[in-house]
C-alpha positions as CSV (number, residue, x, y, z in Angstrom):
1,X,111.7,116.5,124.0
2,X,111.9,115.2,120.2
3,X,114.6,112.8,119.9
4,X,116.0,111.9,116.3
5,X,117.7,108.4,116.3
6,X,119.5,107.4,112.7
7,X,119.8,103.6,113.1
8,X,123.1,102.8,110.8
9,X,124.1,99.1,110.4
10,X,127.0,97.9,109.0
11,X,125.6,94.5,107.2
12,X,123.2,95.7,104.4
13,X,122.9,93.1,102.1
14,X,123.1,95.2,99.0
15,X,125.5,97.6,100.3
16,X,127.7,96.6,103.1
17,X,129.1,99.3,105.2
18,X,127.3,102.0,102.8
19,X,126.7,104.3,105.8
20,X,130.6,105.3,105.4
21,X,130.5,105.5,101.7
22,X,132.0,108.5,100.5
23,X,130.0,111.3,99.0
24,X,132.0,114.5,97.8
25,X,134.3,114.0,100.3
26,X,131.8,113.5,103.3
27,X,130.2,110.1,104.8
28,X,126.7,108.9,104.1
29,X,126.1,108.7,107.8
30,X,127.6,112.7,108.3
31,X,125.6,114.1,105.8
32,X,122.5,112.8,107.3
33,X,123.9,114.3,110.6
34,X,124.3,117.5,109.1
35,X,120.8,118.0,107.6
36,X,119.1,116.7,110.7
37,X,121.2,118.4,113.2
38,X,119.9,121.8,110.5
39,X,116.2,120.7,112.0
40,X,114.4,123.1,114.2
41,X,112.1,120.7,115.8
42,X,114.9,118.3,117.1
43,X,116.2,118.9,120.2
44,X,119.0,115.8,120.7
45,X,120.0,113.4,117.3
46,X,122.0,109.9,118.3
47,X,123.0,107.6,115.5
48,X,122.5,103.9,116.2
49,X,124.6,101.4,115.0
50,X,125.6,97.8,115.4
51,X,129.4,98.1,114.4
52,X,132.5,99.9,115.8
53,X,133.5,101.4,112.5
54,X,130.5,103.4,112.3
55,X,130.5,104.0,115.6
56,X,134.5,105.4,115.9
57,X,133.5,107.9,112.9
58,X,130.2,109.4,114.2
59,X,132.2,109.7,117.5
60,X,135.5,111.5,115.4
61,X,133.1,114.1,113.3
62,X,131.6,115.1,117.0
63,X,128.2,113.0,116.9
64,X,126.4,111.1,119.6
65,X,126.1,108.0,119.1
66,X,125.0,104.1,120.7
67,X,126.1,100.8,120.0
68,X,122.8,98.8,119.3
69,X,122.5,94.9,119.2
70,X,123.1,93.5,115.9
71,X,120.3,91.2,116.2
72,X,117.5,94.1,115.6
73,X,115.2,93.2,112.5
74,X,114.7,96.4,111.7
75,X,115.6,100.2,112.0
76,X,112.7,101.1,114.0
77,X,113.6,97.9,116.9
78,X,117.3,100.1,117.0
79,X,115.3,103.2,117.4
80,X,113.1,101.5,120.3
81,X,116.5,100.5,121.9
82,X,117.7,104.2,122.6
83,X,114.5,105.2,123.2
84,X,114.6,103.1,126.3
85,X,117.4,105.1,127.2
86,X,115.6,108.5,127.0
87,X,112.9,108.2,129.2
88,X,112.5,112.4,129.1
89,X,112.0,112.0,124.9
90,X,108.1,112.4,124.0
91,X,108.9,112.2,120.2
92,X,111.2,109.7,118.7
93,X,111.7,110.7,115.2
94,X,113.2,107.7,113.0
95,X,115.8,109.5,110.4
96,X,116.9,106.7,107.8
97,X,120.9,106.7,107.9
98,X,120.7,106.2,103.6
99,X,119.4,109.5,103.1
100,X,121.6,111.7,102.9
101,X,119.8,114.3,101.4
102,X,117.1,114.4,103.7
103,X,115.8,117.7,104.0
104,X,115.6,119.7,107.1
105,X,112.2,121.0,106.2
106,X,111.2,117.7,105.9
107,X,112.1,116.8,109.5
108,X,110.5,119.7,110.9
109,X,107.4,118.6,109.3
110,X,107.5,115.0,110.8
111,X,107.6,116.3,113.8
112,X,105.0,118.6,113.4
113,X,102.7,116.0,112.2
114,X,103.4,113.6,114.7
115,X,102.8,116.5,116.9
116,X,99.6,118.3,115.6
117,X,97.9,115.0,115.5
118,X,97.2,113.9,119.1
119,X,95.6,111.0,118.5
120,X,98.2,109.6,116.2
121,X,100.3,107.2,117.2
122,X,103.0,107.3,114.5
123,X,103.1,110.2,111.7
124,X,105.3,109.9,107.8
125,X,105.3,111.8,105.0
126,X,104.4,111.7,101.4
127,X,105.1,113.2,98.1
128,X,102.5,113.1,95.5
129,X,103.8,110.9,92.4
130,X,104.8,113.0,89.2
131,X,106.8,110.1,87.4
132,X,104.7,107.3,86.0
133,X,107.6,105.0,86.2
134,X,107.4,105.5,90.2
135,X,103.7,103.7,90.1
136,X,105.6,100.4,88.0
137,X,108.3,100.4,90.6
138,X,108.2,98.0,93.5
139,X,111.2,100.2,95.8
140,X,108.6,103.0,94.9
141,X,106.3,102.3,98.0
142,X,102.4,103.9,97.2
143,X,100.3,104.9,99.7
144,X,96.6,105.6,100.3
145,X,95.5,108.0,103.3
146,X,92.7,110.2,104.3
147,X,93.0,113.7,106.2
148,X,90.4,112.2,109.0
149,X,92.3,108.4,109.6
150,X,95.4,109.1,108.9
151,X,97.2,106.3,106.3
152,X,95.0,103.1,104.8
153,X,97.2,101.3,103.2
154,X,101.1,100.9,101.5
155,X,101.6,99.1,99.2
156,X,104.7,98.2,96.1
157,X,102.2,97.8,94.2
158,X,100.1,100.9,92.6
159,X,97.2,102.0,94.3
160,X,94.4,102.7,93.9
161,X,93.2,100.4,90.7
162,X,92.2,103.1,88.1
163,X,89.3,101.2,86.3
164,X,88.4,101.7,82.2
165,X,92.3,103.4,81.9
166,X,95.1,102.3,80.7
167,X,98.0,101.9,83.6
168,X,100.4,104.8,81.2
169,X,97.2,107.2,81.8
170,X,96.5,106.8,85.7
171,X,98.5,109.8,86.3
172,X,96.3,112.1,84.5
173,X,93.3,110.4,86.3
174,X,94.5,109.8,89.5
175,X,96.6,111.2,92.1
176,X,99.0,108.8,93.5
177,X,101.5,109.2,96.3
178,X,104.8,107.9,97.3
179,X,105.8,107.3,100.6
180,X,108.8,109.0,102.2
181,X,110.6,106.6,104.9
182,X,110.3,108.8,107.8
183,X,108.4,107.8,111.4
184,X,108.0,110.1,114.4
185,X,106.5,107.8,117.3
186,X,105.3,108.9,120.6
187,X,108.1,106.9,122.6
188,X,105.4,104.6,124.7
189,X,104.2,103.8,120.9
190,X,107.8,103.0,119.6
191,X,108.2,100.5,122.4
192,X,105.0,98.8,122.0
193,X,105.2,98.2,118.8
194,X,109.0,96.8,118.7
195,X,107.7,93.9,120.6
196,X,105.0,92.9,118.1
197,X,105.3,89.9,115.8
198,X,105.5,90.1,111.8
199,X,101.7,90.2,110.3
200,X,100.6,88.7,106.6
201,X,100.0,92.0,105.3
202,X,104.0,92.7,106.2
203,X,105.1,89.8,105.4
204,X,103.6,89.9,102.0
205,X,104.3,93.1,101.0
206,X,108.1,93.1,103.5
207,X,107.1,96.7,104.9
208,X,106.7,96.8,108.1
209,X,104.9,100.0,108.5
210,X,101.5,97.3,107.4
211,X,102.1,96.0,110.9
212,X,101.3,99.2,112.8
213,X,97.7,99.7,110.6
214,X,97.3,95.6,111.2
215,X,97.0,96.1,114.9
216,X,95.3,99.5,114.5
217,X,97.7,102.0,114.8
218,X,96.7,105.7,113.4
219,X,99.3,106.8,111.4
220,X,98.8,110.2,110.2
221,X,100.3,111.8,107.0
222,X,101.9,114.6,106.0
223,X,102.5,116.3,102.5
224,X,106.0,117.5,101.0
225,X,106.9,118.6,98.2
226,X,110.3,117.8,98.5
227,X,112.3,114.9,97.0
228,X,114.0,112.5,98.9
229,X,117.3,110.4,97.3
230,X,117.9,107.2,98.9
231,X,120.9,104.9,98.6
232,X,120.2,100.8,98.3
233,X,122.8,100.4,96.6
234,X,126.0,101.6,95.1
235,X,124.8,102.0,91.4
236,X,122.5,104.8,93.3
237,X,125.6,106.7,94.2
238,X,126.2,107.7,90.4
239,X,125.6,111.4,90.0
240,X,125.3,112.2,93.9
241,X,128.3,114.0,93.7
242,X,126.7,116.4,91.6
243,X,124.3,116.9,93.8
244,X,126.3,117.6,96.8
């Protein structure tokens, strides 16, 4: 069974309460129902929250979804709280409740990764880098990875260091790629690795995923060529409506 959680809490600190922000006349939280209900791959989808707004909306628009503690750190420690209740879920696909135009494609390929890869213990995507204002950009996260072990390093920073080129002319030297912020774990993984403590690569960088490859977790990678649009904030909202 692959089980998609979307962990949705209330008190973001740069947007409060943006998972029922209003986007052309639908919530954040439903549009990221929508396209990952549209998945192939996903056999049950349960939004995890922390508040009873959220949860009285994903309820009214027909959703499944589980009150969570509000003391979690992180998405992925309200993900490993449901998956304790799903003891039948193999694959426990982390869907980010900010993207609401995640695309289904993009699922089915986490989960095919995640999948494919037996000796993974976590899979993500990436999408190679065609802006060179991403590689300046510290939300931008890079990453590193090899087809044979799976993901080296993320970082905000870029990487790798181009040496004897100017930073403006990496791109044409150098393929970089950004990471997309989507985890499938095997469900004995997820659970593991809620219980571990913050590590100095983590806490200097504040990405979590540095954790997992710090205690020697494989995550492997897959490729997309699709975009993802995030929302951190509620100047990102301007021109979604188009979109939609």
């Amino acid at each position: 069974m692959v089980l998609a959680v979307i962990p949705a809490r209330w008190a973001s600190t740069r947007f409060p309460g943006k998972a029922l922000t209003n986007i052309a006349g639908k919530s954040m939280i439903q549009r990221v129902l929508e396209q990952v209900n549209q998945s192939t791959k996903v056999d049950r989808v349960v939004v995890a929250t922390d508040d009873d707004r959220i949860f009285n909306h994903v309820r009214d628009i027909g959703g499944e979804v589980m009150m969570t503690s509000t003391e979690h750190p992180s998405g992925t420690d309200r993900c490993a709280e449901v998956a304790r209740h799903f003891p039948e879920a193999i694959f426990i696909l982390n869907v980010q409740g900010d993207e609401p135009f995640i695309q289904p494609q993009q699922i089915d390929l986490l989960a095919d990764t995640l999948i494919q890869n037996p000796h993974a213990a976590i899979a993500t995507l990436a999408k190679k880098i065609d802006r060179a204002d991403f590689l300046s950009n510290p939300n931008v996260v890079k990453l590193v990875f090899s087809e044979k072990v799976g993901a080296i390093y993320f970082s905000r920073h870029p990487i790798p260091f181009v040496r004897g080129v100017n930073q403006e002319n990496w791109l044409g030297k150098q393929d970089f790629y950004k990471h997309i912020g989507l985890y499938g774990f095997r469900r004995e993984v997820l659970l593991e690795i809620a219980k571990l403590s913050p590590t100095p690569l983590e806490i200097a960088e504040s990405l979590e995923q540095l954790r997992w490859l710090e205690h020697g977790f494989r995550i492997a990678v897959g490729l997309t060529e699709l975009e993802t649009i995030g929302v951190d904030t509620p100047e990102d909202l301007e021109g979604l409506s188009d979109i939609a």
